[in-house]
N, CA and C atoms as an extended XYZ file, in Angstrom:
315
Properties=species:S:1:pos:R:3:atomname:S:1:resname:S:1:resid:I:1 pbc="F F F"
N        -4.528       -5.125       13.517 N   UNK     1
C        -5.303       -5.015       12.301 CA  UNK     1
C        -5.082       -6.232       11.404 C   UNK     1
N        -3.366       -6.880       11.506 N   UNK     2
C        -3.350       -7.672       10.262 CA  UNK     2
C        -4.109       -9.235       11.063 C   UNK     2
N        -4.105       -9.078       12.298 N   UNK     3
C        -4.924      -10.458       12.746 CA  UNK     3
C        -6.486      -10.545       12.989 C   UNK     3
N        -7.054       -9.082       12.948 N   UNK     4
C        -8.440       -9.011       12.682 CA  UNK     4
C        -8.672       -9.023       11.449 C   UNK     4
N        -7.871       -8.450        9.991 N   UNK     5
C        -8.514       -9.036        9.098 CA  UNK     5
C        -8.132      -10.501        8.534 C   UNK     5
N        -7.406      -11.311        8.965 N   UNK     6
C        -7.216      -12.518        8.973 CA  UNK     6
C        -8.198      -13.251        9.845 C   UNK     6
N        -8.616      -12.919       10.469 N   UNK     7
C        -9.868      -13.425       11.056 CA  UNK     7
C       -10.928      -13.457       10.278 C   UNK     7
N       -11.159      -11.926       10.091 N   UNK     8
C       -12.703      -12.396        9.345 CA  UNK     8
C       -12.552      -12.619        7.973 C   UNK     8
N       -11.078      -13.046        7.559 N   UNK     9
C       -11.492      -13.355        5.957 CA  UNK     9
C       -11.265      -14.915        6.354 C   UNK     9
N       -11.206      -15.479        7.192 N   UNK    10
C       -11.143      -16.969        7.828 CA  UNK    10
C       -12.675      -16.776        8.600 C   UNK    10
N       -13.193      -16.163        8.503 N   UNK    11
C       -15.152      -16.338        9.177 CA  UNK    11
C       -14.966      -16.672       10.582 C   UNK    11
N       -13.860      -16.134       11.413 N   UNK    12
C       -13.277      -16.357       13.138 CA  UNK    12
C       -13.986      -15.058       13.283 C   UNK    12
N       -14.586      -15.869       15.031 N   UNK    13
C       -15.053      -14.666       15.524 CA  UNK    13
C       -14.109      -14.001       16.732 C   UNK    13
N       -14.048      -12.292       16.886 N   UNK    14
C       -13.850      -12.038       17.920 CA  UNK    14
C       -14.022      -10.424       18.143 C   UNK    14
N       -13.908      -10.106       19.392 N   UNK    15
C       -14.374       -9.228       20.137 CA  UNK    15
C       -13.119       -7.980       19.782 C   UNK    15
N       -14.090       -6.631       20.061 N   UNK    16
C       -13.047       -5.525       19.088 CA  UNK    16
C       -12.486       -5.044       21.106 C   UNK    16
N       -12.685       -5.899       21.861 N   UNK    17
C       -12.291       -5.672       23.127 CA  UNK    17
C       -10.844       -6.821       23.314 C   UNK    17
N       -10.712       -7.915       22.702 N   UNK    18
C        -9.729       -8.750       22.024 CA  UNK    18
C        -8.433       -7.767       22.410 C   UNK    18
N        -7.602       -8.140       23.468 N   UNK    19
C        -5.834       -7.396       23.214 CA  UNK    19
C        -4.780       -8.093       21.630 C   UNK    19
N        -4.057       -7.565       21.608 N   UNK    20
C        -3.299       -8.232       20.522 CA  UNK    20
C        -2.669       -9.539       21.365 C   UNK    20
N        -1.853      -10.325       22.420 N   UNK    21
C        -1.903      -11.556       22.191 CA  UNK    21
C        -3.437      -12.450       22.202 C   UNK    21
N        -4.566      -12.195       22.871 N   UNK    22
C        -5.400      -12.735       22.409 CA  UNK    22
C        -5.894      -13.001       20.993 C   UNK    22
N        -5.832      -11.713       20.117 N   UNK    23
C        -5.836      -11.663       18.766 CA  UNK    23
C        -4.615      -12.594       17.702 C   UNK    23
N        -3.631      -12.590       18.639 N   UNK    24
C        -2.837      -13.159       17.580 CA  UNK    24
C        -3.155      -14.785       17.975 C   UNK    24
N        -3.718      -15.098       18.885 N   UNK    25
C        -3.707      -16.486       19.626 CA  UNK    25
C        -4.692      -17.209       18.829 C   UNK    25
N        -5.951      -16.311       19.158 N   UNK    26
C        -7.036      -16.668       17.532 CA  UNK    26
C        -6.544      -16.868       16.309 C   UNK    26
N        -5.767      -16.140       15.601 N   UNK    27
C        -5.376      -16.035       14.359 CA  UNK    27
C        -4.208      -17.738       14.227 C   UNK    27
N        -3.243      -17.385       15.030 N   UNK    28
C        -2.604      -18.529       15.174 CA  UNK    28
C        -3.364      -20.097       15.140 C   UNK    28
N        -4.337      -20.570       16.132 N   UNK    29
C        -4.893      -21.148       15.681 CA  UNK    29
C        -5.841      -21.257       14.635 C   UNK    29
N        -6.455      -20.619       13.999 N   UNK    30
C        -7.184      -20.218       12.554 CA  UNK    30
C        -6.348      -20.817       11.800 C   UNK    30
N        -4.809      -20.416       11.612 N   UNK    31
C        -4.289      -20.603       10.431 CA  UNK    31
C        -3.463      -21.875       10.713 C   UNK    31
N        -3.577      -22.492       11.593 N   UNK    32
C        -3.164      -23.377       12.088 CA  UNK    32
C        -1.316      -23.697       12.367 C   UNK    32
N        -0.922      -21.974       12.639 N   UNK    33
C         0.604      -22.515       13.107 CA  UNK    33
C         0.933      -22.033       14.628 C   UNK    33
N        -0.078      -22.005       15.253 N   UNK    34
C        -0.181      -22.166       17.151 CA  UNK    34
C         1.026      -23.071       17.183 C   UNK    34
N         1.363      -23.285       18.084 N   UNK    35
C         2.870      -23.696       18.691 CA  UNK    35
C         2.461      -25.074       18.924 C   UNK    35
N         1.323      -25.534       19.904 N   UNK    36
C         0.468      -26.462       20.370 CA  UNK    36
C         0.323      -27.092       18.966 C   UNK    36
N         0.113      -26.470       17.643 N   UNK    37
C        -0.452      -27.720       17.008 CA  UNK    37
C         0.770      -28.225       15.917 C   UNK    37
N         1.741      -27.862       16.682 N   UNK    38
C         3.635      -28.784       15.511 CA  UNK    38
C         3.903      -29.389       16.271 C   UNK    38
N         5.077      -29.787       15.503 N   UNK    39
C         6.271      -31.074       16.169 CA  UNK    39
C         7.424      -29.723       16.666 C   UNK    39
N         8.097      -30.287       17.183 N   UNK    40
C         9.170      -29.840       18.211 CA  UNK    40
C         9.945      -29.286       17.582 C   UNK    40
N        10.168      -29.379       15.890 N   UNK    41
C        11.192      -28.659       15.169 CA  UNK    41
C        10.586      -27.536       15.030 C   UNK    41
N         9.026      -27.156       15.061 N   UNK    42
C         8.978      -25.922       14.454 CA  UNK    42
C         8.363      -25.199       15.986 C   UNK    42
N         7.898      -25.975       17.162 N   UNK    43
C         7.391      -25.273       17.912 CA  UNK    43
C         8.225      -23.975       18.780 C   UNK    43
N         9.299      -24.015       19.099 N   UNK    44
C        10.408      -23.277       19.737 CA  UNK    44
C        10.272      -21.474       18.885 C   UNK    44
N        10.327      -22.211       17.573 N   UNK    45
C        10.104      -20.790       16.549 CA  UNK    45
C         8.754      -20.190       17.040 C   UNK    45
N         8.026      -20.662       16.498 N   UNK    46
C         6.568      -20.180       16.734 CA  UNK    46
C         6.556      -19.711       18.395 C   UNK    46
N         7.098      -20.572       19.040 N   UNK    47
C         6.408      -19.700       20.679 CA  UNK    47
C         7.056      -18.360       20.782 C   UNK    47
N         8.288      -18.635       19.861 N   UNK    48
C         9.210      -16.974       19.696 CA  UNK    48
C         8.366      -16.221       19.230 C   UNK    48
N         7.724      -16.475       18.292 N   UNK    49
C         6.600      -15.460       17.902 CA  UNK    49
C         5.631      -15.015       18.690 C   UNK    49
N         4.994      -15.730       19.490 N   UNK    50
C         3.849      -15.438       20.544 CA  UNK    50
C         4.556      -14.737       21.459 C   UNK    50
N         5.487      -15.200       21.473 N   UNK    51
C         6.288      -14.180       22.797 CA  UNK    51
C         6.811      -12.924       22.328 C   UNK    51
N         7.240      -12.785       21.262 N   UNK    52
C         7.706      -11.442       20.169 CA  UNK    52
C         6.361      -10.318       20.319 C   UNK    52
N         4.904      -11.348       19.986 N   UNK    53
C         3.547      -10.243       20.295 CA  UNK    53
C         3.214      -10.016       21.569 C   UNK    53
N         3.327      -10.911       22.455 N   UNK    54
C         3.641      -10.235       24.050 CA  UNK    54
C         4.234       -9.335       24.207 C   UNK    54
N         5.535       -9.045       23.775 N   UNK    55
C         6.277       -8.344       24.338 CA  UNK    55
C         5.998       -6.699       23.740 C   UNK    55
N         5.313       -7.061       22.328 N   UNK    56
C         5.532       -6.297       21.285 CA  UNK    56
C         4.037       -5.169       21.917 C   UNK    56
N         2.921       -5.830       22.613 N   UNK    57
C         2.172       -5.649       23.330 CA  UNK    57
C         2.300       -5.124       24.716 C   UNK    57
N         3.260       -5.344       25.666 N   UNK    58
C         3.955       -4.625       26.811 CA  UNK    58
C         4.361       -3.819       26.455 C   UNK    58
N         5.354       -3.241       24.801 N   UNK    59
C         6.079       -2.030       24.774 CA  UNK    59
C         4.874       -1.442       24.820 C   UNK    59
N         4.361       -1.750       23.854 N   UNK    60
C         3.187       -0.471       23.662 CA  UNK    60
C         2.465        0.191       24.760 C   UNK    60
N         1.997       -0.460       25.633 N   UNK    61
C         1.454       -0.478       26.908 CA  UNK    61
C         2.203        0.657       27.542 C   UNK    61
N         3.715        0.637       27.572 N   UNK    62
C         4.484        1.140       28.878 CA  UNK    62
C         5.182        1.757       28.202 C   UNK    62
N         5.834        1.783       26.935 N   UNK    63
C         6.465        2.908       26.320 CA  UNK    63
C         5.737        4.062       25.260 C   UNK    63
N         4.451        3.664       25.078 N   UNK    64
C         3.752        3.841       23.947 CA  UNK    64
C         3.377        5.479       24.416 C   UNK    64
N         3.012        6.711       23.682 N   UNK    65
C         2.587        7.452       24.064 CA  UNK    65
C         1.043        7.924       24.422 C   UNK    65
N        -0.131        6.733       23.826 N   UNK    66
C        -1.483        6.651       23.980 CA  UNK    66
C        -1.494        6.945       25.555 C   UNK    66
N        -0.996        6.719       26.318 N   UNK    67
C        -1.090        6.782       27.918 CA  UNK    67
C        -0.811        7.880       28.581 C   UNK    67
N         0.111        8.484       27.967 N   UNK    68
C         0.723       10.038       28.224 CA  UNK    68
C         1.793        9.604       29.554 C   UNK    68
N         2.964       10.524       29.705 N   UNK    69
C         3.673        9.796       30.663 CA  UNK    69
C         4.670       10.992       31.379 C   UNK    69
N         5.125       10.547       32.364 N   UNK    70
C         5.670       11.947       32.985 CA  UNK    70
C         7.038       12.429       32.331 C   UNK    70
N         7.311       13.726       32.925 N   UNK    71
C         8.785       13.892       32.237 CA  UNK    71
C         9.779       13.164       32.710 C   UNK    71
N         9.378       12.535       33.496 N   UNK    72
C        10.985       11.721       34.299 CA  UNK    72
C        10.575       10.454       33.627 C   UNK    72
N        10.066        9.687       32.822 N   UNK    73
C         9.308        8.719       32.171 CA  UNK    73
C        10.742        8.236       31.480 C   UNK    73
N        11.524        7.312       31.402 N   UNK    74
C        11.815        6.273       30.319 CA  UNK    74
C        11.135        6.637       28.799 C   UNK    74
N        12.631        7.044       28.352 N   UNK    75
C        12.311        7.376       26.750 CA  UNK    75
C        12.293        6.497       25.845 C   UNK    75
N        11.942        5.291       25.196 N   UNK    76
C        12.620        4.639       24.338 CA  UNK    76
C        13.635        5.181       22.952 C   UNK    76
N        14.558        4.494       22.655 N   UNK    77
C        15.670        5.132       21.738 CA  UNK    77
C        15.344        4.715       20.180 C   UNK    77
N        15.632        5.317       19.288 N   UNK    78
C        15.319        4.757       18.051 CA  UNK    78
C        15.898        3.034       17.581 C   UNK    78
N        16.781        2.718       18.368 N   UNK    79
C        17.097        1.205       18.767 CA  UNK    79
C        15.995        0.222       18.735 C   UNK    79
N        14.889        0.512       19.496 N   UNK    80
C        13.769        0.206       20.551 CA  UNK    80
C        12.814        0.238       19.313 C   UNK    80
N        12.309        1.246       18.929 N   UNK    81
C        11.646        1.216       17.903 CA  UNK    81
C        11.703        0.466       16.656 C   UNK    81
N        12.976        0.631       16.169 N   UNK    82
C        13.635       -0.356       15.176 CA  UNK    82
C        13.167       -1.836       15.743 C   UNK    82
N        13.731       -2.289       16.830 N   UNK    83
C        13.825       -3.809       17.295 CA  UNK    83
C        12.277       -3.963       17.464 C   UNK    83
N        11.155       -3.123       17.624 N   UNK    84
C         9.812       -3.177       17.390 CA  UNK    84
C         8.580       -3.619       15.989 C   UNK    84
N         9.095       -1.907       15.581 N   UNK    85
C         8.976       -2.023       14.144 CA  UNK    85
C         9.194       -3.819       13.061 C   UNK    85
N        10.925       -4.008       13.626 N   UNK    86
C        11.275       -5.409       13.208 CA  UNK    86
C        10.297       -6.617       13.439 C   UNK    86
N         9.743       -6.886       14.790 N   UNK    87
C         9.149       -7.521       15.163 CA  UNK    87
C         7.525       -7.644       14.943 C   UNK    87
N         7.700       -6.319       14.779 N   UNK    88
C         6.157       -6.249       14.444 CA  UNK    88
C         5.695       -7.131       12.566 C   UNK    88
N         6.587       -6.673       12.001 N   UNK    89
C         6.897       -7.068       10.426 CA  UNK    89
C         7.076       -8.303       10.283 C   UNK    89
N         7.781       -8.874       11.041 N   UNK    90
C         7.954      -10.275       10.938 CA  UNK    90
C         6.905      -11.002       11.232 C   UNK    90
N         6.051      -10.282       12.345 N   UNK    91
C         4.930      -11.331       12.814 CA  UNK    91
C         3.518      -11.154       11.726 C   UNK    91
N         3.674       -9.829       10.926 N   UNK    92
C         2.575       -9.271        9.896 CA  UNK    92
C         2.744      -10.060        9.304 C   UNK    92
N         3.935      -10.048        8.072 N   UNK    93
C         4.250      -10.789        7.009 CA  UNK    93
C         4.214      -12.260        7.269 C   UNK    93
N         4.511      -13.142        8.437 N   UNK    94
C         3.813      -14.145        8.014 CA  UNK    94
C         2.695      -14.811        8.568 C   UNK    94
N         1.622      -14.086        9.226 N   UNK    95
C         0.069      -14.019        9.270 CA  UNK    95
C        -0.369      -13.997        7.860 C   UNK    95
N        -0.110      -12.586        7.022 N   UNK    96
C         0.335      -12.284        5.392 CA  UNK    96
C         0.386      -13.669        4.852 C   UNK    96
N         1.413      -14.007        4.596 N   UNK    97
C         1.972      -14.924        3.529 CA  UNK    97
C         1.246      -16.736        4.333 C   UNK    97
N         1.075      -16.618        5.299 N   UNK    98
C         0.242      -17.979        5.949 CA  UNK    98
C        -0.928      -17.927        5.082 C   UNK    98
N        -1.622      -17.001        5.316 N   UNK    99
C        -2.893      -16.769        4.729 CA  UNK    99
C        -3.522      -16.944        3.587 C   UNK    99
N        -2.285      -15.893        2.754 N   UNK   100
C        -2.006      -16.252        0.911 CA  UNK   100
C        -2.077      -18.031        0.580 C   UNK   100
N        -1.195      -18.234        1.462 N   UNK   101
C        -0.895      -20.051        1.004 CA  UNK   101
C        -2.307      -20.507        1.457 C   UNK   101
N        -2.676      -20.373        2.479 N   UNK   102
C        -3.753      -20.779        2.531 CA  UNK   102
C        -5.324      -20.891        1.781 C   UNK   102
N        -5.763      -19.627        1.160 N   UNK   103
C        -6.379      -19.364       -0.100 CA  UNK   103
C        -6.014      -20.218       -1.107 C   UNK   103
N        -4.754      -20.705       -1.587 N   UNK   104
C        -4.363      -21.613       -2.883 CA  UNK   104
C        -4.718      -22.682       -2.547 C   UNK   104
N        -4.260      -23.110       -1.211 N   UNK   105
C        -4.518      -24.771       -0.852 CA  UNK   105
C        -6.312      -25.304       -0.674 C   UNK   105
């Protein structure tokens, strides 16, 4: 949600068929902090991020309950969620706060 409406308040187009790393890949370049477009001090961070929404995108997939899953299924622990939740926030807030700066400039 926070990279589709960062999209269209940036006039980017995309498809409501779009997964979240595709979505964040758009957005990333939109706001221009894609990994591809820094220097080497900041790129390492940023690919952590793309890889944080990958992954953050696999839990969901395979731990998520939208899928329904058997009883012998892998539970995730409130650990899991937390280290999610975390990740998920970090990558909101600064899509968020990219954006804000961006409007001033």
């Amino acid at each position: 949600t926070v990279c589709k409406a960062a999209l269209e308040e940036l006039g980017e187009s995309f498809s409501e068929s779009d997964d979240l790393p595709s979505l964040y890949k758009k957005t990333a370049l939109a706001l221009k902090f894609d990994a591809t477009q820094h220097e080497v001090v900041y790129r390492q961070t940023l690919q952590g991020l793309a890889s944080a929404v990958q992954g953050l995108a696999e839990l969901r997939n395979k731990l998520g309950d939208a899928h329904g899953h058997s009883r012998t299924a892998v539970r995730p622990q409130p650990r899991h969620a937390r280290m999610a939740a975390g990740a998920a926030m970090t990558v909101a807030t600064f899509i968020v706060e990219t954006l804000q700066t961006r409007r001033t400039q």
